[in-house]
C-alpha positions in Angstrom: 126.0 53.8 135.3 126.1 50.8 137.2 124.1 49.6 140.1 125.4 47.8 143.4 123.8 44.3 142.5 125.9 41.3 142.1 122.6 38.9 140.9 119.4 38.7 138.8 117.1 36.6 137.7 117.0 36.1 134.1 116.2 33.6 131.6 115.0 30.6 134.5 117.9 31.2 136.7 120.0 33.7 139.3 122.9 35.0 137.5 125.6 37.6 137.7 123.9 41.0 137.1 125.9 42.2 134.2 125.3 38.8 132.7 121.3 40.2 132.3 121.3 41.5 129.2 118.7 42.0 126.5 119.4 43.2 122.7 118.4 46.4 121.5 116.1 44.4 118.7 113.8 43.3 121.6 110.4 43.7 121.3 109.4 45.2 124.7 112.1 47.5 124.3 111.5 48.9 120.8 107.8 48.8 121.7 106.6 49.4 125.4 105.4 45.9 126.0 106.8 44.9 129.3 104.8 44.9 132.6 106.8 45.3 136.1 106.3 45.4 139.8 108.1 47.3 142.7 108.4 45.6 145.5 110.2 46.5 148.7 112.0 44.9 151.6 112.9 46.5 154.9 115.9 45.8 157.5 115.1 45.3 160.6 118.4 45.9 162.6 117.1 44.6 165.9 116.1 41.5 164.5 119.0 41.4 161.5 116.9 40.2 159.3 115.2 41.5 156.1 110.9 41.7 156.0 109.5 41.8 151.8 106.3 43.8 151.9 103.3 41.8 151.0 105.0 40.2 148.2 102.0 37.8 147.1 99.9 41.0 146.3 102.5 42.4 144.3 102.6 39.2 142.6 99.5 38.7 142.0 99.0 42.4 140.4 102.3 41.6 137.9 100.2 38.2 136.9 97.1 40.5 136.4 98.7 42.9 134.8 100.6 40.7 132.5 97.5 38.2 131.2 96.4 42.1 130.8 99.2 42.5 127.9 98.9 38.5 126.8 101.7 37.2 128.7 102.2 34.0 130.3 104.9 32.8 132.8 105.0 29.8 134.1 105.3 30.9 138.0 102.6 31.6 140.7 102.4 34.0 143.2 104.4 31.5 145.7 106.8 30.5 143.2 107.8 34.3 142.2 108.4 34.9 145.9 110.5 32.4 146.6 112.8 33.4 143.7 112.7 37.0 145.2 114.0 35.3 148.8 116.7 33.2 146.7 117.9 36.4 145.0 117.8 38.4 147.9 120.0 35.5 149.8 122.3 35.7 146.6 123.2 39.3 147.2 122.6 39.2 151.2 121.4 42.1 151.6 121.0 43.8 155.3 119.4 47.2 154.2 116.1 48.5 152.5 115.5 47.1 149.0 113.8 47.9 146.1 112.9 44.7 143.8 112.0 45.1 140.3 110.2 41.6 138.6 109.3 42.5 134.6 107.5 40.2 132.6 108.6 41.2 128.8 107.9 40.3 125.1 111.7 39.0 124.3 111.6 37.8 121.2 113.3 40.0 118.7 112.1 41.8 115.6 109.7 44.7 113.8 105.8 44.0 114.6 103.7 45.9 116.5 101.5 43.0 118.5 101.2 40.8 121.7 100.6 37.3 119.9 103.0 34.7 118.7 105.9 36.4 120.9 108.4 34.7 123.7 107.3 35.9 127.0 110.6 36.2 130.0 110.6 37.2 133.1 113.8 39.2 134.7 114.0 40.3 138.8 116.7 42.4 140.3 117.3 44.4 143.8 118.8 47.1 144.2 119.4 49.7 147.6 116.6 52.2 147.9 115.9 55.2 150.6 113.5 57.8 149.2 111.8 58.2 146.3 111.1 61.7 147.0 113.8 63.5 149.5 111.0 66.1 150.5 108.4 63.2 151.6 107.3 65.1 154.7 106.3 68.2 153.0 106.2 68.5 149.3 104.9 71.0 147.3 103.0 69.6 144.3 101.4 71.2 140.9 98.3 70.2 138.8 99.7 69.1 135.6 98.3 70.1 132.0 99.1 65.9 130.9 96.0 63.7 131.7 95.7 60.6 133.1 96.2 57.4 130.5 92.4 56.1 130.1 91.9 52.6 130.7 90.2 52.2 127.5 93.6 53.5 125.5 95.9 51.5 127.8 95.0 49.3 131.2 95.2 52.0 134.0 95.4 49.3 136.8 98.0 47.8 135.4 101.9 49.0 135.7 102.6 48.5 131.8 106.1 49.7 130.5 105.0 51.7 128.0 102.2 53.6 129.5 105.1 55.6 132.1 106.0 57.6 129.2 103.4 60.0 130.6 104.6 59.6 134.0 107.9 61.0 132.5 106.6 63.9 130.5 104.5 65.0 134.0 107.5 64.3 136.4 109.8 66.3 134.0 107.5 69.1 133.7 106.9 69.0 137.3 110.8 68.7 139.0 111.9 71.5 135.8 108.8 74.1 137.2 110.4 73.7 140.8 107.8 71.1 142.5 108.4 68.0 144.1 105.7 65.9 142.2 102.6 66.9 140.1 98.9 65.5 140.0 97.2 64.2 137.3 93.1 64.9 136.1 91.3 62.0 134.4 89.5 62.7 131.6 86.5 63.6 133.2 88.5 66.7 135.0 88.7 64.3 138.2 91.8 64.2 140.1 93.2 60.4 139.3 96.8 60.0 141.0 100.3 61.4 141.1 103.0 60.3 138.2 103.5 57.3 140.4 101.3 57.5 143.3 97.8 56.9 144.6 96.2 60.3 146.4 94.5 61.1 150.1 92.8 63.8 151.6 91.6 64.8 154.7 88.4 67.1 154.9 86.9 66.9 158.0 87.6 64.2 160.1 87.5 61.9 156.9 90.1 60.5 154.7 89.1 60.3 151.0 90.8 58.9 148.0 89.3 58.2 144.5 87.9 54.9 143.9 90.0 52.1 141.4 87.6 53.4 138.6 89.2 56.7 138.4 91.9 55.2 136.0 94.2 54.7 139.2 96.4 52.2 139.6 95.7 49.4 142.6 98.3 50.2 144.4 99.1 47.8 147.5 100.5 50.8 149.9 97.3 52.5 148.9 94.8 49.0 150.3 97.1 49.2 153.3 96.6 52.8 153.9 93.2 51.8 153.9 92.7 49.2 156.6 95.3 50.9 158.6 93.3 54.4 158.8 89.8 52.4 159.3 91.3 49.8 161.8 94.0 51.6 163.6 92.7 55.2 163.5 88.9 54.5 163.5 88.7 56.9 160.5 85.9 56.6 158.3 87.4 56.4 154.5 85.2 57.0 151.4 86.4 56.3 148.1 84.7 59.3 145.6 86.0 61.0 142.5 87.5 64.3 143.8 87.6 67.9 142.6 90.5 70.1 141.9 89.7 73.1 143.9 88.8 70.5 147.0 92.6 70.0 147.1 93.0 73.6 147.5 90.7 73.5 150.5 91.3 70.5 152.5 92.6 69.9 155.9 95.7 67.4 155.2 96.6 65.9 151.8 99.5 62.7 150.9 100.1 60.2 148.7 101.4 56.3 148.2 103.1 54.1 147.0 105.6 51.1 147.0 108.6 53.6 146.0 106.8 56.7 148.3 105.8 55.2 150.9 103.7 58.0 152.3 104.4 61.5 151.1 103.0 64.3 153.3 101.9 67.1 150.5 101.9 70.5 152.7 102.0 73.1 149.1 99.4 73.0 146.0 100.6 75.4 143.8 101.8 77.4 146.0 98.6 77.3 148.4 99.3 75.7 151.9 97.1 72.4 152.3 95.9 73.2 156.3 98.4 74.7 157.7 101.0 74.4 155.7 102.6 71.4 157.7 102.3 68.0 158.0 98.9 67.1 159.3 98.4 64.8 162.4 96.4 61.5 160.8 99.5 61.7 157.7 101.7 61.7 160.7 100.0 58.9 162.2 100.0 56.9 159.4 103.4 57.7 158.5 104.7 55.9 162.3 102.3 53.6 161.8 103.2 52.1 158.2 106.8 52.5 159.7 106.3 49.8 162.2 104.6 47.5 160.2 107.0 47.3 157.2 109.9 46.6 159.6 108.4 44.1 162.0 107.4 45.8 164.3 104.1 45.4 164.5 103.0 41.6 165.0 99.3 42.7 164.0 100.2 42.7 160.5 103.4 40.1 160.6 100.8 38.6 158.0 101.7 41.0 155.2 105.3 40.3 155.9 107.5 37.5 154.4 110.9 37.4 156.3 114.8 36.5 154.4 
């Protein structure tokens, strides 16, 4: 399979994609120990230009999550997104975008470790619409998989090798007829999707579990955040959540860079409310719309423009 990219970024400079290539004796490949981001960029058509999505946070969670696994790379936060803006310019790109930086161990060989080993950093771009096609009403199982603890590998970081059990609880999930599948911690709590951070709505009150629940610190998630408390005047609480609250509350979604928001309107087979699309998911929904596009010079601060 080959994507529609003509450029990456790989070993210090932008070259032609199919140039990009790795061996199959590389360590981060035979062993898991690679970190990555996903980053988005949205066209605006009015304005014919592309907007990147709070690229500094993203970069700033890859740096985190890579002096997490021992790696060092000798770009900041600025420099990162200026080669994502070059790269972009490379392949001129005038539709929504999906940008994948990884920071991996390169060198070559057997050895299970993090020390004494080449760190390298690759970025490509590809197109990207949804992530999932029923994002305004997906129906959604508990899966029998846990949640990766952050004491076996760093839960708030995006580490290569800890999406092998995203994989086994997608699988299981999409091969069982649902959309997507939530995971428990190991305290029985509910912790996040295969790739997503959770909401719900009980009450007037929107309520997601706090960074200690083994989540991920997703940036969609923080924006979800100060978008329901400053745009919506909702009161949000972050608390561990119960199973059987899913089953019971009034509107439930989740987020993400690849998601966006996903309205969930099934639980195994229950209807969350009324079995549609609730009105503050709705809301949100128009509202992160606006902002990622440019539309919304409130938050032209989370935005860097190609």
């Amino acid at each position: 399979m080959s994507l529609p990219t003509r450029f990456a970024f790989f070993e210090g400079k932008i070259v032609p994609f199919e140039e990009a290539r790795i061996s199959i004796a590389t360590h981060a490949l035979n062993y898991g120990t690679a970190v990555f981001g996903g980053i988005r960029a949205y066209w605006n058509e009015e304005q014919g230009r592309l907007f990147i999505f709070r690229p500094y946070d993203h970069y700033r969670r890859l740096l985190q999550s890579a002096r997490m696994m021992c790696m060092e790379v000798p770009y900041d936060e600025q420099a990162l997104t200026q080669i994502t803006i070059d790269l972009i310019r490379a392949d001129d790109w005038k539709q929504d975008i999906y940008i994948r930086p990884l920071i991996y161990k390169a060198d070559m060989g057997i050895g299970v470790r993090l020390h004494n080993l080449r760190d390298a950093l690759s970025i490509f771009c590809l197109p990207f619409d949804r992530y999932v096609a029923n994002d305004t009403g997906a129906h959604v199982t508990f899966s029998s998989w846990r949640r990766i603890d952050d004491n076996v590998i760093p839960a708030r970081g995006k580490v290569s090798g800890a999406y092998a059990s995203s994989a086994l609880i997608k699988t299981d999930a999409v091969r069982a007829g649902f959309d997507e599948a939530l995971v428990l911690d190991q305290n029985g709590h509910i912790s996040e999707g295969t790739a997503m951070n959770i909401f719900m709505v009980r009450d007037g009150v929107l309520i997601t579990p706090p960074v200690t629940e083994n989540i991920l610190e997703g940036i969609t998630r923080r924006s979800v955040i100060e978008l329901a408390r400053a745009e919506l005047g909702l009161t949000v609480v972050e608390r561990s959540i119960d199973r059987t609250e899913v089953y019971i509350c009034d509107e439930f979604f989740m987020t993400g860079t690849a998601a966006q928001i996903v309205a969930v309107t099934r639980v195994d087979h229950r209807p969350v409310g009324n079995g549609s699309m609730g009105p503050i998911t709705a809301k949100l929904r128009a509202l992160f719309e606006d902002v990622v596009r440019g539309r919304n010079p409130k938050y032209a601060h989370w935005l860097v423009p190609v």
